[in-house]
TIPA-149679 format. One record per residue (C-alpha): x, y, z; chain. Coordinates in Angstrom, 3 decimals, padded with zeros to 6 digits. Example, Ala and Ser with C-alpha at 12.3 -4.5 7.8 and 13.67 -1.06 7.14 Angstrom:
! residues 2
[r [012.300,-004.500,007.800],A]
[r [013.670,-001.060,007.140],A]
! end
This chain:
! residues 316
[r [016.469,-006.863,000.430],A]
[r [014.471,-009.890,002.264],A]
[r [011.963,-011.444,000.372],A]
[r [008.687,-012.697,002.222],A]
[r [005.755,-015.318,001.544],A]
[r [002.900,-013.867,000.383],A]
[r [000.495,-016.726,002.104],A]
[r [001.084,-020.078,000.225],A]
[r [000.747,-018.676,-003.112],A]
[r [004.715,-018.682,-004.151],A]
[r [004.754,-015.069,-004.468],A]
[r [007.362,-013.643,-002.856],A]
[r [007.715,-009.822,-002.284],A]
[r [010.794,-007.340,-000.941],A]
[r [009.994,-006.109,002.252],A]
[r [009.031,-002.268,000.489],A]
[r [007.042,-001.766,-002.608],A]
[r [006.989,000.931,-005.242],A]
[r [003.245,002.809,-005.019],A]
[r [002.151,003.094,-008.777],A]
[r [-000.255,005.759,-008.062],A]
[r [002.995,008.289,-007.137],A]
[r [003.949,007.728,-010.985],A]
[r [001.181,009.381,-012.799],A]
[r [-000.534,008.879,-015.666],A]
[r [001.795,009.102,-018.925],A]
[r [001.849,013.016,-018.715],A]
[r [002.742,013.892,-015.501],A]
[r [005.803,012.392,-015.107],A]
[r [006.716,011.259,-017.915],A]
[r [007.064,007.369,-019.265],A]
[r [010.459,008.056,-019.089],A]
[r [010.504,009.418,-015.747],A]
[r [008.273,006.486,-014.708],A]
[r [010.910,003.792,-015.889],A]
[r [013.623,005.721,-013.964],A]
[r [012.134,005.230,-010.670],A]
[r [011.247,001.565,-011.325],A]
[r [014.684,000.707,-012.705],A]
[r [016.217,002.376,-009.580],A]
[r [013.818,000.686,-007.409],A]
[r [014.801,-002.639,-008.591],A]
[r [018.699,-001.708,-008.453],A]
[r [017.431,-001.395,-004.554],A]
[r [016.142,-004.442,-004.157],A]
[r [012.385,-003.518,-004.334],A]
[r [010.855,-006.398,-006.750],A]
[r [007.150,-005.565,-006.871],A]
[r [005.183,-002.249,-007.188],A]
[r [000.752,-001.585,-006.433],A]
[r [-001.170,-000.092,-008.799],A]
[r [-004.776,-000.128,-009.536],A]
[r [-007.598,000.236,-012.152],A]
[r [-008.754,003.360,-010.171],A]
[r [-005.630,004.941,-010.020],A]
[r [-006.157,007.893,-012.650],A]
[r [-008.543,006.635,-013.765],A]
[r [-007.241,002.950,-015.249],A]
[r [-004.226,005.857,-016.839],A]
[r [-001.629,004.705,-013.877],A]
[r [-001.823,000.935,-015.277],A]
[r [-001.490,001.944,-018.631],A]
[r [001.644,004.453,-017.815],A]
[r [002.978,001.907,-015.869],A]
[r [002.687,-001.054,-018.314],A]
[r [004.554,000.784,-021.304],A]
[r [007.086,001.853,-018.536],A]
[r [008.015,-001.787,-017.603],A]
[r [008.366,-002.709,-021.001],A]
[r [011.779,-005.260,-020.964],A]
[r [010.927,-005.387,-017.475],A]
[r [008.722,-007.768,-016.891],A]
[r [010.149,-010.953,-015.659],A]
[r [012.353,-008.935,-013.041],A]
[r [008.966,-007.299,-011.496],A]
[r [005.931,-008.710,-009.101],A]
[r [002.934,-006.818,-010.501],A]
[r [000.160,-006.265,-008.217],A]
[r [-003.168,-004.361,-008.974],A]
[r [-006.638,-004.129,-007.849],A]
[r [-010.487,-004.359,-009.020],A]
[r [-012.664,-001.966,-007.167],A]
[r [-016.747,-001.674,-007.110],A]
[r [-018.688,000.550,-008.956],A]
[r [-018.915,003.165,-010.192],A]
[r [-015.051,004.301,-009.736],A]
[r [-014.561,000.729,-010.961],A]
[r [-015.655,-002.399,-012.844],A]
[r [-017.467,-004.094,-010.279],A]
[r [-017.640,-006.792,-008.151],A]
[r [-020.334,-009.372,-009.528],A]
[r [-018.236,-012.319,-011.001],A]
[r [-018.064,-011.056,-014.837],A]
[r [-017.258,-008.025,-013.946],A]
[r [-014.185,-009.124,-011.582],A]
[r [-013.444,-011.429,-015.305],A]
[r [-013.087,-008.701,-017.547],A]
[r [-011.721,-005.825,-014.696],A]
[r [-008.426,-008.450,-014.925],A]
[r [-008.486,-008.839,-018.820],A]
[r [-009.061,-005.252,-018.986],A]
[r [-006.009,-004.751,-016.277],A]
[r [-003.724,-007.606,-018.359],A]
[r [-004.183,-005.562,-021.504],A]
[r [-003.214,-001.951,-019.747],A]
[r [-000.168,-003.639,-017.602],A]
[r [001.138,-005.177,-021.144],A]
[r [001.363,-008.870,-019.317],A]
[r [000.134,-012.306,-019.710],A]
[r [-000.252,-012.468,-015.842],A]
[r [-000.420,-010.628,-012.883],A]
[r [001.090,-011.748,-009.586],A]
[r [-001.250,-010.046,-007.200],A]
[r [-004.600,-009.026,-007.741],A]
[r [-006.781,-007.698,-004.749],A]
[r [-009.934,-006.674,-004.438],A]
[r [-009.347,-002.951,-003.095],A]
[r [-012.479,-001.982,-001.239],A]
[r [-016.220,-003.810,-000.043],A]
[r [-019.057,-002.840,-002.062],A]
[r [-021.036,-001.199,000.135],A]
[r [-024.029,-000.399,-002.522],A]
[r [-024.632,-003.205,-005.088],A]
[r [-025.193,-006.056,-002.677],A]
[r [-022.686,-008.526,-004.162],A]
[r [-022.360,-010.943,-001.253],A]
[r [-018.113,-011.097,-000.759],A]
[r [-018.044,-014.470,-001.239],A]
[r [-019.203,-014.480,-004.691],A]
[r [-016.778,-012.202,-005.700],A]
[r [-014.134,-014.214,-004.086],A]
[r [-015.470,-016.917,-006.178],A]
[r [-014.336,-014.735,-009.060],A]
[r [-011.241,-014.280,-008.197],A]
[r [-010.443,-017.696,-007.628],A]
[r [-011.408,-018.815,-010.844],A]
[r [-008.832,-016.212,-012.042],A]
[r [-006.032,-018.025,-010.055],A]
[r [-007.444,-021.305,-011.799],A]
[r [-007.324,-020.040,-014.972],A]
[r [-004.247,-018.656,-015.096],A]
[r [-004.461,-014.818,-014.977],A]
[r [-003.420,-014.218,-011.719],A]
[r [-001.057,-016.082,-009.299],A]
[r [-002.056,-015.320,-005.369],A]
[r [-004.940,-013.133,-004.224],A]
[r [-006.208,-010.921,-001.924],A]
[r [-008.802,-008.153,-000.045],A]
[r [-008.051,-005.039,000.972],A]
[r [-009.755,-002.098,003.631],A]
[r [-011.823,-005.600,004.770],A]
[r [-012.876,-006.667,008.365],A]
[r [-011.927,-009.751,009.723],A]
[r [-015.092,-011.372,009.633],A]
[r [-014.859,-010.822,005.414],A]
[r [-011.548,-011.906,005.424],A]
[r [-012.119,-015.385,007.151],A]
[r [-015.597,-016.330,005.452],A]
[r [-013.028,-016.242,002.104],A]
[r [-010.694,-018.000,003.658],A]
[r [-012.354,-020.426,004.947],A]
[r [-012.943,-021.199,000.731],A]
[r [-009.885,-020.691,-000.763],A]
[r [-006.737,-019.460,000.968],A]
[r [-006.804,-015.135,001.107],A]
[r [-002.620,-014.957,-000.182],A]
[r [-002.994,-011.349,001.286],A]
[r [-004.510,-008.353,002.661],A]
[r [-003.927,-004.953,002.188],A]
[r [-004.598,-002.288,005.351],A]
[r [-003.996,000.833,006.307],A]
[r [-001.038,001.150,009.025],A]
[r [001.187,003.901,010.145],A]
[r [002.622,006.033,013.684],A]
[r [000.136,008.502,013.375],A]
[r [-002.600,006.149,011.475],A]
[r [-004.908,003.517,010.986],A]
[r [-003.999,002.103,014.430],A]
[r [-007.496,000.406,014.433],A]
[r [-006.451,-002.104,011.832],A]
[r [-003.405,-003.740,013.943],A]
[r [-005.546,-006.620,015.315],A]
[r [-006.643,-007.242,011.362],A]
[r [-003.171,-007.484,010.586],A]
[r [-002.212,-009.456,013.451],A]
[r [-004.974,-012.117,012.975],A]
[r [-004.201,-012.817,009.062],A]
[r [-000.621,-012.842,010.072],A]
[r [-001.609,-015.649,012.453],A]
[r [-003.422,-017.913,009.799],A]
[r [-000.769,-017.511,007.491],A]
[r [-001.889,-014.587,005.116],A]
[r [000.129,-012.010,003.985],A]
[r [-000.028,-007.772,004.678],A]
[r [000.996,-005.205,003.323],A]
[r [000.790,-001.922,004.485],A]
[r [-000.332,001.324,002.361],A]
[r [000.133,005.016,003.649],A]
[r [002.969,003.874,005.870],A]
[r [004.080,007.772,005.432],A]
[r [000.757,008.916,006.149],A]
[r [000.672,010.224,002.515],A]
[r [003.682,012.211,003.319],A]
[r [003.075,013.590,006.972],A]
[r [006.078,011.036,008.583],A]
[r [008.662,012.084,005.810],A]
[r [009.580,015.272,008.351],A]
[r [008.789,017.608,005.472],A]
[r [005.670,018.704,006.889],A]
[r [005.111,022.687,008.427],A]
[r [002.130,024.540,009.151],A]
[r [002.513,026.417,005.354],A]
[r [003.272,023.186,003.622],A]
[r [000.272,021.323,005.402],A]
[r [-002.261,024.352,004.602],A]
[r [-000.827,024.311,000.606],A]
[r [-001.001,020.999,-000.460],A]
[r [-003.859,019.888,001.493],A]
[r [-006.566,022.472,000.528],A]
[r [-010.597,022.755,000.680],A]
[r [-011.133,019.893,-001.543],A]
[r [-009.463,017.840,000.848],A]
[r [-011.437,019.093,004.279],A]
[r [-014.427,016.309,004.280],A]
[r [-011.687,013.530,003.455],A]
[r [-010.604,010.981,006.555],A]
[r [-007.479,011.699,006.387],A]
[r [-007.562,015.233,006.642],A]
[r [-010.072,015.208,009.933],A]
[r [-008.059,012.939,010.842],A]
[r [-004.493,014.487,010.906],A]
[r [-004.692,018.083,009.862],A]
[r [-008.461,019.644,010.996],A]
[r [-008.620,022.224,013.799],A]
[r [-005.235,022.004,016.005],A]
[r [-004.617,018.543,014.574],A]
[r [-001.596,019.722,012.280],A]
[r [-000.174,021.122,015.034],A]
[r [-000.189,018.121,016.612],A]
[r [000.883,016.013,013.530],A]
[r [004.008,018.309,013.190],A]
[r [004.721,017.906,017.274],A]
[r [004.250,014.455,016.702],A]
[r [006.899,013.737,013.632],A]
[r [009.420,015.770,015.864],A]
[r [008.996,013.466,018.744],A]
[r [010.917,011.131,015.624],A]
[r [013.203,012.811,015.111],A]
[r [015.773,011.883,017.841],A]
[r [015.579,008.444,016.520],A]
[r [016.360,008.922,013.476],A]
[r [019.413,011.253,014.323],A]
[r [020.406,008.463,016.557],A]
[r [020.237,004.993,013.922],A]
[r [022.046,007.460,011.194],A]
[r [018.708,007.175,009.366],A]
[r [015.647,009.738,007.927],A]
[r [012.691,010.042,009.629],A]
[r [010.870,008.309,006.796],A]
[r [013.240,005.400,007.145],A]
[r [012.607,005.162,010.673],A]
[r [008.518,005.165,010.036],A]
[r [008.809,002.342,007.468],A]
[r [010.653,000.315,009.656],A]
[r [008.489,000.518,012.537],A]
[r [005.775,-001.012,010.161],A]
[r [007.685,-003.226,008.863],A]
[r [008.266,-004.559,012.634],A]
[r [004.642,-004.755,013.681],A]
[r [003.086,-008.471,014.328],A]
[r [002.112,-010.028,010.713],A]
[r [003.333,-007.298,008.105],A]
[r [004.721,-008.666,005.248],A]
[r [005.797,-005.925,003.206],A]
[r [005.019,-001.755,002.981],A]
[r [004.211,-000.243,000.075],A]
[r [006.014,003.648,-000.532],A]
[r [004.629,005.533,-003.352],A]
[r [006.946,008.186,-004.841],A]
[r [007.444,009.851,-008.240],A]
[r [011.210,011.215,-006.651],A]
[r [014.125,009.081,-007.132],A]
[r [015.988,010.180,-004.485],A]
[r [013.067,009.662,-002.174],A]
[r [012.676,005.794,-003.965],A]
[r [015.946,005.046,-002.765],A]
[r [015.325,006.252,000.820],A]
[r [012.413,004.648,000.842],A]
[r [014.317,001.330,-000.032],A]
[r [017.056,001.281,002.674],A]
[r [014.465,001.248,005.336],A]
[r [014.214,-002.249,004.416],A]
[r [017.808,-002.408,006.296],A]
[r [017.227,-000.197,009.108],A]
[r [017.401,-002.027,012.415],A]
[r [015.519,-001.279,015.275],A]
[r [015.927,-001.881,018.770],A]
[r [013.097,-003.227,021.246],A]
[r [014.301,-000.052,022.967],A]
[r [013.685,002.502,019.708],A]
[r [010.509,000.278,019.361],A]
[r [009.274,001.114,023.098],A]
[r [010.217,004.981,022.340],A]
[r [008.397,005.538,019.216],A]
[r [005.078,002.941,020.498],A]
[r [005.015,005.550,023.592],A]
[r [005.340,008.732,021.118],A]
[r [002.015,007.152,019.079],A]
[r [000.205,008.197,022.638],A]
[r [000.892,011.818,021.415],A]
[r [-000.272,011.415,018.187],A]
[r [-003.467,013.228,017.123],A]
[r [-006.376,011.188,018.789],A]
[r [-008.604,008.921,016.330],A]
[r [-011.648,010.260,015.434],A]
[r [-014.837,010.295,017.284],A]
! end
């Protein structure tokens, strides 16, 4: 699988990455089960995985450090420190000890991407300070290339403009996020990195989804969320189904899965760098993978950019 530049930093990542939240906490799957899919992974050419001191709560780094035990040198870690309260913090010590805290759980003397996963919209921690922080981090040591994630251009170039941003992580999919294309094509212009999370839509583009499915595993505790107003409230499922079927034809046509096909369109938008596909399935982990190989034409391009058109409409 290609390998791409993540900014200047000498990080290189494979074209998909393994999402750490898919793999649990320890319990559910097991370590065991974890190690499987990571192992497998690799054998597909996938070199790094995401994970994140939120994820289950700060459980998901800890599963996934014991899983990647022997593993280490073969793997680009990446993780992320996220405000308070669901995380450390953003003021300068707390960015410090969120990585020591995150080097300790992972089980490694380094990690390879660390990116600050969402602005603090509360505290009042100017960005740039916390940048500050995580620079130091590079300087000391900890942490080899950097990044923000869920940030606005305007963020993004103010820390740039003070040390180099290695890489951003947006939102990006058929059906989503289409709003944060122009981020993605600006860093990409300036020379940093992007990867791209929910390139599935959480599932919606793997053609699983019906009208039962939909209604089961996205239930009340899920209605105020973006992402369900977004893609499942009032006759939007129906559309979201209508929608993955207009995909379908391609995929029957390049010998390939619907999911495949979704992951590739990403991965041929202006400025990605890499997608990342969370999965706790091995099967799925190795479809996921050979989208890195799936070729599309600027004709299967123009047909699935004209489907998006039919997708359900952004919110107001």
């Amino acid at each position: 699988m290609e390998l791409r530049a993540l900014g200047a930093s000498g990080v290189e990542v494979s074209t998909v990455g393994l999402g750490g939240y898919e793999l649990g906490d320890g319990e559910n799957p097991a370590i065991e089960r974890v190690r499987q899919i990571v192992t497998t992974s690799l054998d597909a050419g996938v070199n790094w995985f995401d994970t994140g001191e939120v994820y289950l709560d700060t459980r998901n780094e800890t599963s996934i450090g014991e899983a990647i035990t022997g593993l280490r040198d073969e793997l680009v870690v990446a993780s992320k420190v996220a405000p308070a309260p669901d995380g450390s913090g953003l003021r300068p010590e707390q960015v410090d000890a969120a990585c020591r805290a995150s080097l300790r759980r992972l089980r490694t003397d380094r990690i390879d991407v660390y990116v600050v996963h969402s602005p603090d919209e509360d505290s009042g921690v100017p960005i740039t300070e916390t940048w500050d922080a995580m620079a130091r981090l590079v300087d000391d040591g900890l942490v080899r290339a950097i990044g923000l994630s869920n940030f606005g251009i305007a963020d993004i170039e103010a820390c740039h403009a003070t040390r180099h941003v290695d890489v951003i992580q947006q939102g990006l999919s058929l059906i989503d996020h289409e709003d944060e294309r122009p981020v993605i094509t600006r860093c990409g212009e300036i020379g940093i990195g992007a990867v791209i999370y929910e390139p599935l839509a959480s599932g919606v583009l793997t053609g699983a989804l019906t009208r039962e499915k939909g209604h089961e595993q996205w239930g009340p505790e899920w209605h105020d969320s973006r992402f369900y107003r977004r893609l499942f409230a009032g006759d939007r499922l129906d559309r979201s189904i209508a929608f993955v079927d207009l995909i379908r034809p391609v995929a029957t046509r390049l010998g390939a899965t619907v999911a495949q096909v979704a992951i590739a369109w990403v991965l041929r938008q202006p400025g990605v760098t890499s997608a990342i596909c969370g999965t706790s399935n091995v099967a799925h982990a190795i479809d996921n993978a050979g989208a890195a190989g799936l070729e599309l034409s600027d004709a299967d391009l123009a047909e699935l950019d004209a489907a998006t058109a039919l997708a359900p409409p952004p919110l107001a």
